[in-house]
C-alpha positions as CSV (number, residue, x, y, z in Angstrom):
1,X,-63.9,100.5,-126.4
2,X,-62.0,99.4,-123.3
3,X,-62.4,95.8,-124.5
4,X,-61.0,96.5,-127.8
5,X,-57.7,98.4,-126.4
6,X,-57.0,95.2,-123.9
7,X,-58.1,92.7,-126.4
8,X,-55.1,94.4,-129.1
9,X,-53.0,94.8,-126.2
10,X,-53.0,91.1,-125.5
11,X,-52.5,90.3,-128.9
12,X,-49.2,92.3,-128.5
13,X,-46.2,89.9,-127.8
14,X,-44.8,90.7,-124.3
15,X,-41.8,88.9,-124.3
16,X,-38.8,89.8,-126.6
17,X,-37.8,86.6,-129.3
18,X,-33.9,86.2,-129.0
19,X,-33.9,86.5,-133.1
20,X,-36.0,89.4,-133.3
21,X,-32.7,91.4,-132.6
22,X,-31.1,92.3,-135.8
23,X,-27.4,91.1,-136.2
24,X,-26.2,94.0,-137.7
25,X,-27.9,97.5,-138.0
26,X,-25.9,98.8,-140.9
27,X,-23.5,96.7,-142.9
28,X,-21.9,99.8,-144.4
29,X,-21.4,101.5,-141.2
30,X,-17.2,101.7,-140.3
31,X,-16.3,99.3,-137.5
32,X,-16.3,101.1,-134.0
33,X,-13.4,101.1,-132.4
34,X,-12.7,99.8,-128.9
35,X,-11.1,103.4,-128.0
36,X,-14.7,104.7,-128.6
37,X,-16.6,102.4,-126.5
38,X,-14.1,103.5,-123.5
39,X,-14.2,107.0,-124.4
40,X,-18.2,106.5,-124.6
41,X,-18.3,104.3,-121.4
42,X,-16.2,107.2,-119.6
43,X,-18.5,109.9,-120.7
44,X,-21.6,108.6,-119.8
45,X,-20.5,107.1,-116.1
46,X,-19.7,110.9,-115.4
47,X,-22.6,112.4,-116.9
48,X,-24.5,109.9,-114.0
49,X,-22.4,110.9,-111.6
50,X,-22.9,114.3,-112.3
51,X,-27.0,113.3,-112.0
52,X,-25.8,112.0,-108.3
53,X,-23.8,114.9,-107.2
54,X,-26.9,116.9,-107.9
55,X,-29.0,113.9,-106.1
56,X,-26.9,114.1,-103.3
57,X,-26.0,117.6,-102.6
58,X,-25.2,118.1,-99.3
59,X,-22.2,115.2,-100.0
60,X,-21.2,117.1,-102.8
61,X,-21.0,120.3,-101.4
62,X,-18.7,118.8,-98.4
63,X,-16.3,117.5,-101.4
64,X,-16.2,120.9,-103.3
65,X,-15.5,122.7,-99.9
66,X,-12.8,119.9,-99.7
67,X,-11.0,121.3,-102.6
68,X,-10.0,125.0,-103.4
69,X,-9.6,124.8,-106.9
70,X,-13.4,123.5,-107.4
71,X,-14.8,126.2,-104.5
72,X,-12.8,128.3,-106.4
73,X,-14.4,127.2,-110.0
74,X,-17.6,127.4,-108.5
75,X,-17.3,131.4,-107.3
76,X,-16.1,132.4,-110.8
77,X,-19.4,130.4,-112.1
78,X,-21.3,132.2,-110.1
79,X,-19.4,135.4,-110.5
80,X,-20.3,134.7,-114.2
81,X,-23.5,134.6,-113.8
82,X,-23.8,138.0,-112.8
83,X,-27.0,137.4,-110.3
84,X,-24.5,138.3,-106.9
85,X,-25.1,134.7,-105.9
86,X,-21.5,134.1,-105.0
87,X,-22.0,136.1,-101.8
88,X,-24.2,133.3,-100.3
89,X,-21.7,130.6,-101.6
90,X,-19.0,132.8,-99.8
91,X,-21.0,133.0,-96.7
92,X,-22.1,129.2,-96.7
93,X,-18.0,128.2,-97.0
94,X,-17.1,130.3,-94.7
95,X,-19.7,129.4,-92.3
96,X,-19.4,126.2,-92.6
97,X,-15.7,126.7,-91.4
98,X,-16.5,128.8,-88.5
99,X,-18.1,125.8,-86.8
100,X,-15.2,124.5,-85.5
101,X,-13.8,127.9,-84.2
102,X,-13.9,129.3,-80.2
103,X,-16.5,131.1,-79.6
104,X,-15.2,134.4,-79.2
105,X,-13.3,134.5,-82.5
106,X,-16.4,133.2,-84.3
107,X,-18.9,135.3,-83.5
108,X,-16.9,138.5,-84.6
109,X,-16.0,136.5,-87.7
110,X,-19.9,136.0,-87.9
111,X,-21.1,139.2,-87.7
112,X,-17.9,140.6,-90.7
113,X,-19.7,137.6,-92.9
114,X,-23.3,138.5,-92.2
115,X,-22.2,142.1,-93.2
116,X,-20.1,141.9,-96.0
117,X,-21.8,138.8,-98.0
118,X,-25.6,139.1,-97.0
119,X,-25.7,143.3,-96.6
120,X,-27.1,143.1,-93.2
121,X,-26.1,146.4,-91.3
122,X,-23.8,146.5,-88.6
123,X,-25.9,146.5,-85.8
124,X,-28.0,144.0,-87.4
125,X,-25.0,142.1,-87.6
126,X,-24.2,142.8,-83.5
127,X,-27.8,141.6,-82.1
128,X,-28.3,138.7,-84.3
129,X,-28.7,136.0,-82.0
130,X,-26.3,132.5,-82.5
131,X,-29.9,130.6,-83.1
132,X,-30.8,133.1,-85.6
133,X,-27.6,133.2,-87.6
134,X,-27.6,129.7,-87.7
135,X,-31.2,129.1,-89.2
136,X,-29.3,131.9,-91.6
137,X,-26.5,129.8,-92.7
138,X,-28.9,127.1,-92.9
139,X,-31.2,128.7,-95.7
140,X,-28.3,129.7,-97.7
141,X,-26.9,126.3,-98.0
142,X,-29.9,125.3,-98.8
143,X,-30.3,127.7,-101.4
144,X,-26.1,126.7,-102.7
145,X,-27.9,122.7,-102.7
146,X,-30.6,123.2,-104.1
147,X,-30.6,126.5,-107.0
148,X,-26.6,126.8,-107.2
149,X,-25.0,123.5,-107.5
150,X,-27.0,121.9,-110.0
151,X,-26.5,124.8,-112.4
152,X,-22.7,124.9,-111.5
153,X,-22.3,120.8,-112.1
154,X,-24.3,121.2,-115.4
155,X,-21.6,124.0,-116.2
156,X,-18.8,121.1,-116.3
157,X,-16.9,123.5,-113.6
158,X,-16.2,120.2,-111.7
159,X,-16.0,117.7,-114.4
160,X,-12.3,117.9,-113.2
161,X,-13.0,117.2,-109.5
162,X,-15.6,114.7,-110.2
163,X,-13.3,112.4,-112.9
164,X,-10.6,112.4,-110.3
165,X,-13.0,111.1,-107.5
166,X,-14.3,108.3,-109.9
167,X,-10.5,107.2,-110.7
168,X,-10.1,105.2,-113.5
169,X,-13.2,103.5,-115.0
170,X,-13.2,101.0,-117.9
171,X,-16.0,99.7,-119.4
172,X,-17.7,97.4,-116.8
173,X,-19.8,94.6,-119.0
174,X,-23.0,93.7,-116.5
175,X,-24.3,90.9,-118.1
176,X,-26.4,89.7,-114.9
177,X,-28.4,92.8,-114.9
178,X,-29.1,93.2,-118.7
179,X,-32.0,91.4,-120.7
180,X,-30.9,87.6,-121.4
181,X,-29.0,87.3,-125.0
182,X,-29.5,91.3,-125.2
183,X,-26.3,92.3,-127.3
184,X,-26.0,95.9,-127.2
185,X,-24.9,97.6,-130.8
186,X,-21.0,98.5,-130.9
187,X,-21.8,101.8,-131.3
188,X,-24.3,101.9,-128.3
189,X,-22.4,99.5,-126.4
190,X,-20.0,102.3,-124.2
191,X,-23.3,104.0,-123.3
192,X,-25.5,100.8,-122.2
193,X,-23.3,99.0,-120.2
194,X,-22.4,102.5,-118.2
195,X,-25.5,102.7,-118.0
196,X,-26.8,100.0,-116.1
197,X,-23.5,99.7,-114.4
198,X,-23.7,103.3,-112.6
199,X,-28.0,103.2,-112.8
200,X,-28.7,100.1,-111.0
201,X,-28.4,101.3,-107.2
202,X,-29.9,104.5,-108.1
203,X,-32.8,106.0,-105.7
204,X,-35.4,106.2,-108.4
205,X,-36.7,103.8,-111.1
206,X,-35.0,103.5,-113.9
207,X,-35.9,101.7,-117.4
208,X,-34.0,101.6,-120.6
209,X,-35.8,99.9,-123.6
210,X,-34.5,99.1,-126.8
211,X,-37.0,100.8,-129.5
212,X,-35.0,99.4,-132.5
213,X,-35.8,95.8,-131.3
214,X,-39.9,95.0,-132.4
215,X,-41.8,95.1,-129.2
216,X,-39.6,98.0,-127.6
217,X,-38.9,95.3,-124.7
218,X,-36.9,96.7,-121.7
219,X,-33.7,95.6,-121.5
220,X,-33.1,96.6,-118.2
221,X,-34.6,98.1,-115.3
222,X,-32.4,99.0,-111.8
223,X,-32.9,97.6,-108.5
224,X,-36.0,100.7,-107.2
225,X,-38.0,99.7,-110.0
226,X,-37.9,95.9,-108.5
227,X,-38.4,97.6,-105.3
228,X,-41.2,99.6,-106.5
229,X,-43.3,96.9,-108.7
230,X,-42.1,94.0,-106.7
231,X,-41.2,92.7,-109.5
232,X,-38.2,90.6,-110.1
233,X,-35.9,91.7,-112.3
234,X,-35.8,88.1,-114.5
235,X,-40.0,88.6,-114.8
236,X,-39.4,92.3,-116.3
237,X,-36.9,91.5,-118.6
238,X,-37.3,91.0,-122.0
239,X,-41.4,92.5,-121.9
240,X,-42.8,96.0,-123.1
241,X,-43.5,98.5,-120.3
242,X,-47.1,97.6,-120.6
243,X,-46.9,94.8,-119.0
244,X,-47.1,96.5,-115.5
245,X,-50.5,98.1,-117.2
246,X,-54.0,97.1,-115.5
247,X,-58.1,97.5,-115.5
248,X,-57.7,100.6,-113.6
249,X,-54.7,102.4,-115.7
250,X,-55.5,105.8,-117.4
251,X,-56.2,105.2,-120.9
252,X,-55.4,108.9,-121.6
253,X,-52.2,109.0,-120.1
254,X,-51.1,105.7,-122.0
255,X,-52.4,107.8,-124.9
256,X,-49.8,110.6,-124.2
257,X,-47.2,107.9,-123.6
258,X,-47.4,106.3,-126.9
259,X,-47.5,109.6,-128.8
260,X,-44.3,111.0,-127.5
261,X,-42.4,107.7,-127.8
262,X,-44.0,108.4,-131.6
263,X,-42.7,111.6,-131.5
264,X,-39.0,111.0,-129.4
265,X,-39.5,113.7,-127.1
266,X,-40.3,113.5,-123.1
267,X,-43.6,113.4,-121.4
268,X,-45.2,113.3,-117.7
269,X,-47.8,111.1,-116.9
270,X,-49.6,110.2,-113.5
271,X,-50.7,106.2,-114.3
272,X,-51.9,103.5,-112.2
273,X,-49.6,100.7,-112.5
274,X,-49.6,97.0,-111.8
């Protein structure tokens, strides 16, 4: 059986012809508009900055602290929510500000927070050690990183905030780090090339395929999944994800793979790769 799968998996082209691309996917379709590959590029570069600001939480909380309207935005989400979580984002922000206070003033200011926002009584409050209070503040901001924020930035609370950090951003064309003589669609275009313009330094592989295209060949893959593989990113281009397949890879898994990508919906697979 297992010489039957590779021997129709070799007879599988791995490389992507330069015609097999079709020229126009619907000749009826209304031309797209250049306003809607900018508005498209813009959208998609902050939905994956969104994905890093919940990557990279500990920045992103330092930038929201920086700015009252989004600390603000992010108590009334939480306020919203109706769980009482904003008392911890309270005590984390205001924590985080004492650290720069004397420490007679801070201490008192300490022991109101631990009181008020965390329901600790007043005494306590008074005989909480500093070493203890700050293994305190550093569980909460843990739990702000880690359970609050991500549910906050999905919220679009700080859209605002994190469009005015990114400045101006125009679709970015990266033809060195797309598949050669890959033309995305028009209508696709806006989303590709954001894409692999934000993806490409992103801390986790990252592979985008093209499943209209016979062969499903990658047409680009970001610099961890070079890393990763070792593989250069001119050798990757242009074949199907199998290629990275080997004598030892799980013939189930591969099994789930190809049925959810027959299906379009997501799957989780532990493989051995090549």
């Amino acid at each position: 059986e297992r010489e039957s799968i590779d021997s129709l998996c070799g007879a599988i082209p791995r490389m992507m012809p330069a015609a097999a691309q079709a020229a126009q996917f619907d000749a009826n379709a209304p031309p797209v508009q250049e306003s809607s590959i900018q508005r498209q590029f813009r959208e998609t570069a902050l939905l994956v900055e969104k994905l890093r600001w919940i990557v990279h939480g500990r920045e992103s909380l330092d930038k929201i602290l920086e700015d009252g309207e989004a600390l603000e935005a992010f108590r009334a989400h939480l306020v919203a929510q109706g769980n009482g979580d904003e008392k911890l984002l309270v005590f984390w922000s205001e924590m985080t500000r004492l650290q720069t206070m004397r420490a007679g003033a801070r201490d008192a200011r300490r022991r109101l927070l631990l009181e008020k926002e965390l329901g600790m009584s007043a005494e306590e409050a008074r005989t909480m050690d500093n070493a203890s209070a700050q293994r305190k503040y550093a569980d909460t901001r843990r739990t702000v990183q880690e359970k609050l924020l991500p549910s906050f930035i999905k919220s679009g609370g700080c859209d605002g905030l994190i469009s005015s950090l990114m400045g101006d951003v125009d679709v970015t064309e990266r033809r060195d780090i797309l598949a050669r003589k890959y033309k995305p669609p028009r209508d696709l275009s806006g989303f590709i090339h954001a894409f692999a313009h934000t993806m490409d330094d992103f801390p986790a592989c990252i592979v985008l395929s093209d499943m209209t295209t016979p062969g499903n060949p990658m047409i680009f893959v970001n610099r961890e999944f070079c890393r990763v593989t070792r593989y250069a990113r001119k050798d990757a281009l242009g074949k199907n994800c199998r290629f990275l397949q080997g004598p030892r890879s799980e013939v189930e898994a591969v099994a789930v793979i190809q049925d959810t990508l027959r299906r379009g919906v997501d799957c989780f697979v532990k493989i051995t790769n090549y």
